[in-house]
VEXSEGU-944356 format. One line per field, with one value per residue: residue in three letters; x, y, z of N, C-alpha, C, CB in turn; residue number from 1. Coordinates in steps of 0.2 Angstrom, whole numbers. Each point is the difference from the previous one (the first is absolute). Glycine has a CB too. Example, Ala and Ser with C-alpha at 12.3 -4.5 7.8 and 13.67 -1.06 7.14 Angstrom:
REM VEXSEGU-944356
type	(ALA/SER)
n_px	(66/7)
n_py	(-28/11)
n_pz	(39/-10)
ca_px	(-4/4)
ca_py	(6/6)
ca_pz	(0/1)
c_px	(4/-4)
c_py	(6/5)
c_pz	(0/3)
cb_px	(-9/6)
cb_py	(-6/-3)
cb_pz	(6/-10)
seq	(1/2)
END
This chain:
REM VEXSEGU-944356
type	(UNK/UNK/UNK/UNK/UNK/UNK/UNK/UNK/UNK/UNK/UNK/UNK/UNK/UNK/UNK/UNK/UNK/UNK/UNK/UNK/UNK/UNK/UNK/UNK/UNK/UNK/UNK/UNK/UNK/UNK/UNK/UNK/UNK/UNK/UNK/UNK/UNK/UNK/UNK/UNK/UNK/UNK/UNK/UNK/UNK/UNK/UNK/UNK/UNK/UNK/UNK/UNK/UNK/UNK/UNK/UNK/UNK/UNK/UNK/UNK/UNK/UNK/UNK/UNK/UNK/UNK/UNK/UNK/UNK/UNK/UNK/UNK/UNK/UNK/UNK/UNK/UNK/UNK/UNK/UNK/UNK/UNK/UNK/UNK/UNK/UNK/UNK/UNK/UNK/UNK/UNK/UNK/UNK/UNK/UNK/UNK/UNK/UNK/UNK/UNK/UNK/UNK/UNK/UNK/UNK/UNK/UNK/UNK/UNK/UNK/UNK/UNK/UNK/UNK/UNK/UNK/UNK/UNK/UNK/UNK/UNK/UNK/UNK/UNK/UNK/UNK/UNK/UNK/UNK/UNK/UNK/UNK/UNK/UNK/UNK/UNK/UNK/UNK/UNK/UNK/UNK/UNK/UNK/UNK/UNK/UNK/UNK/UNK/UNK/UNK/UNK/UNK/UNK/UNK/UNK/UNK/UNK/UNK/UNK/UNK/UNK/UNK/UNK/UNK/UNK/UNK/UNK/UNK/UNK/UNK/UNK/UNK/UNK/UNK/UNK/UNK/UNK/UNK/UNK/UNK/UNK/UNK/UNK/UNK/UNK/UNK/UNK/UNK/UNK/UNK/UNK/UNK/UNK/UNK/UNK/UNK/UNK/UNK/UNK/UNK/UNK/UNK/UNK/UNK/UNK/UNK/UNK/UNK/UNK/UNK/UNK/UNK/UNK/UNK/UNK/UNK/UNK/UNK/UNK/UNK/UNK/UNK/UNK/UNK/UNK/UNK/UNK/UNK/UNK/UNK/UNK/UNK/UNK/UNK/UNK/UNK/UNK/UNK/UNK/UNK/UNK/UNK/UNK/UNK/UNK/UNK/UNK/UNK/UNK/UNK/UNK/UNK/UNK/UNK/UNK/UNK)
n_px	(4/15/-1/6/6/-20/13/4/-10/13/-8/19/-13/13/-3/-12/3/-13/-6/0/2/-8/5/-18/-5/-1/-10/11/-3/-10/-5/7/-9/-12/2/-3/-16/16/-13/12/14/8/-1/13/-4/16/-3/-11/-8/-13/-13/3/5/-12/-11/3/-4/-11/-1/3/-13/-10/2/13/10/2/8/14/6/0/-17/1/-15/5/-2/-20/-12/16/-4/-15/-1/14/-16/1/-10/7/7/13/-3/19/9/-8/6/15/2/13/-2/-19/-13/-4/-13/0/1/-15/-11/5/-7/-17/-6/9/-3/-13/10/-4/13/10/12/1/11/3/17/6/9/1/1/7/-15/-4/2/13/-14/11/-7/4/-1/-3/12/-9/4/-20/3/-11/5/-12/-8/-11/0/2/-17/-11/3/-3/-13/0/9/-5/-9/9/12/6/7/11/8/11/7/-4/-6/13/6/-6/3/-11/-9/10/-9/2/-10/-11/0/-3/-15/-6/1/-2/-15/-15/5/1/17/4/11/9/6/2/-13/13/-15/-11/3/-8/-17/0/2/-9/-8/13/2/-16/-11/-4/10/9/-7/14/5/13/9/8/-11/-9/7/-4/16/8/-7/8/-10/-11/-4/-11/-4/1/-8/-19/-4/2/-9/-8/1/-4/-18/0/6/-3/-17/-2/4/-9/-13/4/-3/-8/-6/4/-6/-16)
n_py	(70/-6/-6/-8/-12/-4/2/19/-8/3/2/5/2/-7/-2/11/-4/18/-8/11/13/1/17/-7/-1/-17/13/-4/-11/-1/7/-9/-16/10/6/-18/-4/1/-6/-9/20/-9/18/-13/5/-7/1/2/14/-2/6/13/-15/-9/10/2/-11/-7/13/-1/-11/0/-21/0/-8/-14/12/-12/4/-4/-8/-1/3/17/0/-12/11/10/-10/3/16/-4/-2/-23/-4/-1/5/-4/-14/-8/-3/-1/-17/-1/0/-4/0/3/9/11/-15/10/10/-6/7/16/6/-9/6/19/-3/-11/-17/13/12/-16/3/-15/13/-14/10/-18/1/-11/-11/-8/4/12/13/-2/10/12/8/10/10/-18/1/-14/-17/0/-12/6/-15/12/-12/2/0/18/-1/-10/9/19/3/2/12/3/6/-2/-15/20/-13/13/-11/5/-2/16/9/14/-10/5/-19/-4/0/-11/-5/-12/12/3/-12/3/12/-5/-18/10/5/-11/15/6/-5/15/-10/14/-8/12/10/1/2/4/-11/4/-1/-12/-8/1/-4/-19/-1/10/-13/20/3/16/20/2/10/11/9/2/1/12/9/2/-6/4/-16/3/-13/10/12/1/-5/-19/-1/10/-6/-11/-1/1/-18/-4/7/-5/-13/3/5/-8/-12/2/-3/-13/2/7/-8/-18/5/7)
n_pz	(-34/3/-15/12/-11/13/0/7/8/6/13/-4/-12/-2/-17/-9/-13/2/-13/5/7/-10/-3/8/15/2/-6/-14/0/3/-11/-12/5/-6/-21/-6/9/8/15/6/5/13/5/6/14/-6/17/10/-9/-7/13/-10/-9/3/-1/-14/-4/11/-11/-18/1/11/-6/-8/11/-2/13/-2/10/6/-7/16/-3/-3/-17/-12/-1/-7/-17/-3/-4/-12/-12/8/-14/11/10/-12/12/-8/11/6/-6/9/14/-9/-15/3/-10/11/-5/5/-17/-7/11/1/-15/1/14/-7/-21/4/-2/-9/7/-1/-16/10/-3/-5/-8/1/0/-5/21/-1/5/-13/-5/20/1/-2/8/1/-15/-10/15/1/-16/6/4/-12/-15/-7/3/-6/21/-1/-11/-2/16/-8/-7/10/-8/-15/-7/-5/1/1/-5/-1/-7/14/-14/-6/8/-9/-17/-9/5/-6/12/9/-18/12/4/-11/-3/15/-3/-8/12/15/-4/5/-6/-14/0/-7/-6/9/-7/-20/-7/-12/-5/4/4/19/-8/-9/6/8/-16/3/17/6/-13/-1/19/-2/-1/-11/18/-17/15/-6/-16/6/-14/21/5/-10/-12/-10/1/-4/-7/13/-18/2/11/-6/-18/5/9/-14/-5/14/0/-16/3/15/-7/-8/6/3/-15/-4/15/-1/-12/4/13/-8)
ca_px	(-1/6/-1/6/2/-4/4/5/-4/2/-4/4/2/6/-1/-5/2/-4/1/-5/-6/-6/2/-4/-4/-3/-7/-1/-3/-5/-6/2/-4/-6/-2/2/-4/3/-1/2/7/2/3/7/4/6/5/-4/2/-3/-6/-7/0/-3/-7/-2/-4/-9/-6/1/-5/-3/0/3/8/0/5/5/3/0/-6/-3/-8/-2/3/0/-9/3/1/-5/-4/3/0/3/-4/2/6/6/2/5/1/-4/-4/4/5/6/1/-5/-6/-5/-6/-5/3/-5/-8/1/0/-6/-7/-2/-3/-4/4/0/6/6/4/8/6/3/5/7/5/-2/4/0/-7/-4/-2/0/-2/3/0/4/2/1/5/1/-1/-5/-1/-5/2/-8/-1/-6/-2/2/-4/-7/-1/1/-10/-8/1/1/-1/6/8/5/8/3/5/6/5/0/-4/2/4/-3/0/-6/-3/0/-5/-4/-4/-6/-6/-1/-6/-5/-5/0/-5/-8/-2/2/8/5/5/7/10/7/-3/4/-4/-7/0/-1/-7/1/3/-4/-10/-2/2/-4/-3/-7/-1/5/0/7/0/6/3/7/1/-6/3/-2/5/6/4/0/-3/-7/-1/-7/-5/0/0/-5/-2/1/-6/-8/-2/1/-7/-7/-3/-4/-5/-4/0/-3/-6/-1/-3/-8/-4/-2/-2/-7)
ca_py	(-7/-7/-5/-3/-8/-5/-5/5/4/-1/5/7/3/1/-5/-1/3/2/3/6/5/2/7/1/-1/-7/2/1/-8/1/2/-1/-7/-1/3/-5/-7/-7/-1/-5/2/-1/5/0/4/-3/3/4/4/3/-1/7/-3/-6/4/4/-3/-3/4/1/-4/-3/-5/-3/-2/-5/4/-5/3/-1/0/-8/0/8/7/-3/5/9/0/-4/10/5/0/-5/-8/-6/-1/-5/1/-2/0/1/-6/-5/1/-4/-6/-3/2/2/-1/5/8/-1/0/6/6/0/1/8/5/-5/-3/-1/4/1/-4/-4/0/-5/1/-4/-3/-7/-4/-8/-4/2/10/0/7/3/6/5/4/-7/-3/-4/-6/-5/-6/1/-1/-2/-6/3/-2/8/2/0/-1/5/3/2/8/5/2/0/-1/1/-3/1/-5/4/-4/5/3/7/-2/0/-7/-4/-3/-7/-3/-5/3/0/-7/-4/3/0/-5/1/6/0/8/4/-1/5/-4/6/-1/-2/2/5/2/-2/-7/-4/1/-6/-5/-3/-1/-7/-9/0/-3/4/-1/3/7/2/6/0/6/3/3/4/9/5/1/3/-8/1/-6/-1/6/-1/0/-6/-6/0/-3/-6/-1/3/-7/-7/-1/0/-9/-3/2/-3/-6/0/0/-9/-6/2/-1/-7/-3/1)
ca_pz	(-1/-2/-1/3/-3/8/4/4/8/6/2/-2/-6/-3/-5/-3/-7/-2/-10/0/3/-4/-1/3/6/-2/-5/-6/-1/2/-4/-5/2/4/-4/-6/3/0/6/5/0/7/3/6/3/-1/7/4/-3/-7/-1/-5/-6/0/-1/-6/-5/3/0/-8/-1/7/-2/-7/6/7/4/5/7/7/4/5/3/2/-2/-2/-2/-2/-6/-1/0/-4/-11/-2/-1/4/5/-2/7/2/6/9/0/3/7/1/-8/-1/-1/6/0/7/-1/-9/0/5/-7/-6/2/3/-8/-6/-4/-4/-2/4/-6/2/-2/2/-6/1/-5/-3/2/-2/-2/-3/2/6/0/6/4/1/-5/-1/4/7/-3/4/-2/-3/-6/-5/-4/-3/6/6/0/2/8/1/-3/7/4/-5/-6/-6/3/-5/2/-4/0/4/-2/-6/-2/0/-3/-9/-2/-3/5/3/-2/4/4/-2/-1/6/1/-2/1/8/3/-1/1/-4/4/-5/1/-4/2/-4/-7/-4/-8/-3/-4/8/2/-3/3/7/-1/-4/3/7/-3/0/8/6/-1/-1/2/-3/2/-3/-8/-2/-3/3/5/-2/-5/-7/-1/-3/1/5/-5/-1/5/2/-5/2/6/0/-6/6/5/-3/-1/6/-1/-2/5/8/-2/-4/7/3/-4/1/7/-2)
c_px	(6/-4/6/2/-1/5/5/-2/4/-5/6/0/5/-1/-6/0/-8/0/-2/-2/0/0/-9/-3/-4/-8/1/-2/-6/-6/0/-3/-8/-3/-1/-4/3/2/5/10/3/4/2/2/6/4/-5/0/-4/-9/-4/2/-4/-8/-2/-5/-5/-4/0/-4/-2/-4/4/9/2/8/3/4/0/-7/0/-7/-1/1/-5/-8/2/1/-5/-4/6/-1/4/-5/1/6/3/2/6/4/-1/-1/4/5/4/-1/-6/-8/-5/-7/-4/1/-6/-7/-2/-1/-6/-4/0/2/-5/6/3/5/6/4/4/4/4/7/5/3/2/7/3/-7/-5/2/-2/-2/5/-2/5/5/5/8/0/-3/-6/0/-7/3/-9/0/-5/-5/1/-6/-9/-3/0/-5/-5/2/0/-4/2/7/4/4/4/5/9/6/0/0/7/6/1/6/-3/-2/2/-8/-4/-5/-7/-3/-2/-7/-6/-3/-3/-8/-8/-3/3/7/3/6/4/5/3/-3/4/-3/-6/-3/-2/-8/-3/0/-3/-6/2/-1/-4/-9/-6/0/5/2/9/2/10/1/6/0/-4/3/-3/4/7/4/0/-1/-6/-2/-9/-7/-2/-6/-9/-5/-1/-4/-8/-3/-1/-7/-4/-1/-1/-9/-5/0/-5/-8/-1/-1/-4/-6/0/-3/-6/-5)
c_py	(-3/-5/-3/-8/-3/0/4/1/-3/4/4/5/1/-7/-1/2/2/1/5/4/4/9/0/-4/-7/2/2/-5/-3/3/-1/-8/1/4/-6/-6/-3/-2/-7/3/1/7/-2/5/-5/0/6/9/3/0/6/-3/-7/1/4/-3/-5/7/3/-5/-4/-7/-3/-2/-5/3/-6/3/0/1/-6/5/9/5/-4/6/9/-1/0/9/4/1/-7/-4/-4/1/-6/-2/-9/-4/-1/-9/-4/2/-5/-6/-4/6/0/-1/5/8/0/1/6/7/-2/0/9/3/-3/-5/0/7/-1/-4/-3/2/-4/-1/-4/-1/-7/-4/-4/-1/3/8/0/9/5/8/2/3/-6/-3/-7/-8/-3/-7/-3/-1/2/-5/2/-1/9/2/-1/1/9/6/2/6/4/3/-1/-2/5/-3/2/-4/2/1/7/5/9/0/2/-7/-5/-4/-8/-2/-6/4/4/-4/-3/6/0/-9/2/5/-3/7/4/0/3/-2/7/-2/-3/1/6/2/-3/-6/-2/0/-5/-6/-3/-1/-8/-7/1/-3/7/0/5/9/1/8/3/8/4/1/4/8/7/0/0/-6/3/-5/1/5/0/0/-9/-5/2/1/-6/-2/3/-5/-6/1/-1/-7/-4/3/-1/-6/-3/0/-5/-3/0/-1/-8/-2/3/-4)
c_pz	(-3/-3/3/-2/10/4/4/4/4/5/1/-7/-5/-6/-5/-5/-2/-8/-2/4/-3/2/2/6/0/-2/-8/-4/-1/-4/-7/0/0/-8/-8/4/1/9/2/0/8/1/7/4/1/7/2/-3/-5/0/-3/-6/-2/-2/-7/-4/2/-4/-7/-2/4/-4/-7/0/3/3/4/3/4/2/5/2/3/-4/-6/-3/-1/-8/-6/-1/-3/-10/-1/-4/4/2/-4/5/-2/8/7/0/3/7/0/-3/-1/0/7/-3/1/-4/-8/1/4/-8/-5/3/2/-9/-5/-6/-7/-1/3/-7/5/-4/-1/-7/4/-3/0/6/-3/1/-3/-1/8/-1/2/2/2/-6/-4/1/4/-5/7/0/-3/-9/-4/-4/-1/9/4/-6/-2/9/0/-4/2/1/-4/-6/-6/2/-3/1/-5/1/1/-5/-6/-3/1/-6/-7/-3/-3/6/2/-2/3/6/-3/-3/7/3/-1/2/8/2/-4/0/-6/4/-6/4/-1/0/-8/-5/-5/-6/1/1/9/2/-3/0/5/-5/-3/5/7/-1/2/11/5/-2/-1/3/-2/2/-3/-10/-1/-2/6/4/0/-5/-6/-5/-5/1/2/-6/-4/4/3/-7/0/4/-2/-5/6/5/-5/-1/6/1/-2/-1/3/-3/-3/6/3/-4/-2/6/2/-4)
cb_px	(-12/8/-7/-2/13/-9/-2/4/-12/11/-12/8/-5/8/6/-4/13/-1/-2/-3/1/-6/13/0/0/8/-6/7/8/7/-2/11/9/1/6/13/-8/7/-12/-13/-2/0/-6/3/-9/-1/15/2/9/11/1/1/11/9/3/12/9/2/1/12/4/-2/-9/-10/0/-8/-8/0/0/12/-6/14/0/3/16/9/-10/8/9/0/-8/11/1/9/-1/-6/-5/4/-14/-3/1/-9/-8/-1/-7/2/13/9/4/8/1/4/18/8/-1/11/15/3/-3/6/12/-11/-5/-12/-7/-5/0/-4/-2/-13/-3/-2/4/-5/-5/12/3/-8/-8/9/-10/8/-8/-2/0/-9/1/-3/14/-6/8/-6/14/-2/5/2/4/17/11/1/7/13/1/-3/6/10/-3/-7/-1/-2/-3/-5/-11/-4/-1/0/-15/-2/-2/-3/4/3/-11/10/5/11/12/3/6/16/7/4/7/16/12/0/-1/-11/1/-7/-3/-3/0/6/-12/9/10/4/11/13/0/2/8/5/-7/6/14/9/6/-8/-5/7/-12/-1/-13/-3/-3/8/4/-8/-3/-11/-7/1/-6/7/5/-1/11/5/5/11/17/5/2/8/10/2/8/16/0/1/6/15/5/1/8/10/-1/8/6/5/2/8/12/5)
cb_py	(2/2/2/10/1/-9/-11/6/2/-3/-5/-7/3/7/-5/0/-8/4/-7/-6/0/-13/4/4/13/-8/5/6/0/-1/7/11/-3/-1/11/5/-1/2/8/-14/7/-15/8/-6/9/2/-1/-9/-4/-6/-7/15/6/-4/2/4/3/-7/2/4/1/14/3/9/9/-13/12/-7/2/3/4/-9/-15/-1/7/-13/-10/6/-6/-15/1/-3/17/1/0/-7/4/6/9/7/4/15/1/-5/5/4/-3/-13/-4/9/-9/-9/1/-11/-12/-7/2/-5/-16/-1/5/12/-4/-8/7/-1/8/-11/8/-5/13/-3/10/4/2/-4/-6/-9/5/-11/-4/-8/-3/-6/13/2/13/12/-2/9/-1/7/-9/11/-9/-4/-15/4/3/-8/-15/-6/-6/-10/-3/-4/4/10/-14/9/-9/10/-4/-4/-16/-5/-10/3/-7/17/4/-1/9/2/6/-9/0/7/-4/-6/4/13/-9/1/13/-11/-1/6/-11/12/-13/9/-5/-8/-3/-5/0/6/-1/5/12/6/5/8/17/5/-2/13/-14/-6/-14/-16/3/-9/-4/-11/-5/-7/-10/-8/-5/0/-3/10/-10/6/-4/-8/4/9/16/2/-2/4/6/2/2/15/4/0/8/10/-1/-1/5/7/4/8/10/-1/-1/8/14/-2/0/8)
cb_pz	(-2/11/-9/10/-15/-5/-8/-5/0/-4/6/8/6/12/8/6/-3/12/-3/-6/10/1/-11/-10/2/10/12/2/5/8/8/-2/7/17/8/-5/-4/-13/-1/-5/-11/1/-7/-7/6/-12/-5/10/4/-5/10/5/1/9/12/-1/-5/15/13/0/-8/9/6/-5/2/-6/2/-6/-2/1/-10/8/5/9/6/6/12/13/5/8/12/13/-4/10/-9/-5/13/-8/9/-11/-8/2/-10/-12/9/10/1/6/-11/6/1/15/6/-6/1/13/0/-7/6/18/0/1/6/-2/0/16/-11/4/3/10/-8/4/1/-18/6/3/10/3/-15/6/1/-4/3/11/8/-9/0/15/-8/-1/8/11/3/-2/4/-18/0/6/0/-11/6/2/-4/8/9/3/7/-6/2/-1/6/-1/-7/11/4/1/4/13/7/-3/7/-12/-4/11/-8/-1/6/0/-11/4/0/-11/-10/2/1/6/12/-5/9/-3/-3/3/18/4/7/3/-9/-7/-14/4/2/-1/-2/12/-7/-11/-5/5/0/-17/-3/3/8/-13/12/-11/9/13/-4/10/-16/-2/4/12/4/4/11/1/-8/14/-3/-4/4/13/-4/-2/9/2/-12/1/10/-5/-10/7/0/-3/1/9/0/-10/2/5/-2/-9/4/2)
seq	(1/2/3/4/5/6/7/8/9/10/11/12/13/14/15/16/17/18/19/20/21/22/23/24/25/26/27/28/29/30/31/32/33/34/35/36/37/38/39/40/41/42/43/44/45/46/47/48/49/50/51/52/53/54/55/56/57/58/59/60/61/62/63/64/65/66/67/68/69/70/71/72/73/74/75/76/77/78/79/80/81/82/83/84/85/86/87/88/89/90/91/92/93/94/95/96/97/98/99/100/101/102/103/104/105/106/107/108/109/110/111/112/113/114/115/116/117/118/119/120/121/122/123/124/125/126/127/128/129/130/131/132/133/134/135/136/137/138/139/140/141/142/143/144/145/146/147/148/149/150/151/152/153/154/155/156/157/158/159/160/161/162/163/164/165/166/167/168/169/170/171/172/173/174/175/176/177/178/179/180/181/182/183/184/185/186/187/188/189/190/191/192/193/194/195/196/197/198/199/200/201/202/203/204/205/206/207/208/209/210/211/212/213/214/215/216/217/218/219/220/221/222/223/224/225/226/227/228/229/230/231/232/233/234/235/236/237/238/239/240/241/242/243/244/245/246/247/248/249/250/251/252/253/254/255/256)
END
């Protein structure tokens, strides 16, 4: 397992600036997530080549993994039985810089909506966060608003976006974008790219207003950072569910 700075992908590969590899296997992970209850964690295939490692850590924790990669409509339900919660789908959805409807309605009636994530990680324009593809090389003509994603909701379950410009850096997050999120998405939506501390979790819970998820790679101590140490951040979340929890039962109990 690697950590690599996003905005280095290519598909030759040349030019990728890796942060990190991990001495340990991705089920190590995987079970060390699943031994601490910390669910909704993503397992990237980055290129071709890594589907057993991919397999390992699903089957290390079966439902407690969302899987991305060069998912689409044929390979999407094999992930799904491999121990995924949900398919990550990017890429496929679009053709030649534009949004494939038909491909979209295609992957959400053969896994269901409720196991499907839009990916719709960007970088920053003039006329707005344009989407991109292809190992985030290829610019669409898909800008987010609250319109893309209230229409794009029908098909999903959950948005990941990562914020390209920044993400792998430790820099600190692109905090407009996490406000904008939290006003745009109607679904649960995580935000990655550029999180250095604590203070950045912090951050997303105040300005994402409690509505947007924080996902923290390269500073993390489990992957070789120095920003944030995993015992923190998963202290941190285990407070953050309990008060949504307890949210949700106040709302229920007035809505009873």
């Amino acid at each position: 397992m690697v950590q690599i700075v996003g905005g280095t992908l290519s598909d030759s590969g040349a030019g990728v600036r890796t942060h990190f590899t991990a001495a340990e296997p991705p089920e190590w992970f995987a079970r060390r997530y699943r031994e601490d209850d910390l669910r909704g964690g993503h397992v990237i295939a980055l290129g071709p080549g890594n589907d057993q490692a991919a397999r390992a850590a699903l089957a290390a924790w079966p439902g407690g993994l969302q899987y991305g990669g060069g998912v689409h409509s044929g390979n999407a339900a094999d992930w799904l039985r491999a121990g995924a919660s949900h398919v990550i789908v990017t890429s496929w959805i679009f053709r030649d810089g534009h949004l494939d409807e038909e491909r979209l309605g295609e992957l959400a009636r053969r896994v269901g909506r409720e196991r499907l994530v839009l990916d719709l990680s960007c970088r920053r324009r003039a006329e707005g966060y344009v989407v991109m593809t292809d190992r985030w090389q290829t610019a669409t003509d898909l800008v987010l608003s609250a319109a893309v994603f209230e229409r794009l909701a029908a098909s999903c379950a959950e948005f990941l976006v990562h914020a390209v410009d920044v993400e792998g850096l430790c820099h600190g997050i692109d905090a407009g974008l996490v406000v904008s999120l939290a006003d745009w998405s109607p679904l649960p939506v995580t935000y990655a790219g550029g999180a250095r501390s604590l203070e950045d979790l912090e951050r997303v819970e105040k300005e994402g207003r409690g509505r947007v998820d924080l996902t923290i790679g390269s500073a993390l101590d489990l992957f070789g950072g120095t920003g944030v140490r995993y015992a923190d951040a998963l202290a941190f979340n285990r407070v953050r569910v309990r008060g949504r929890r307890k949210e949700e039962g106040g709302r229920m109990k007035d809505e009873g």
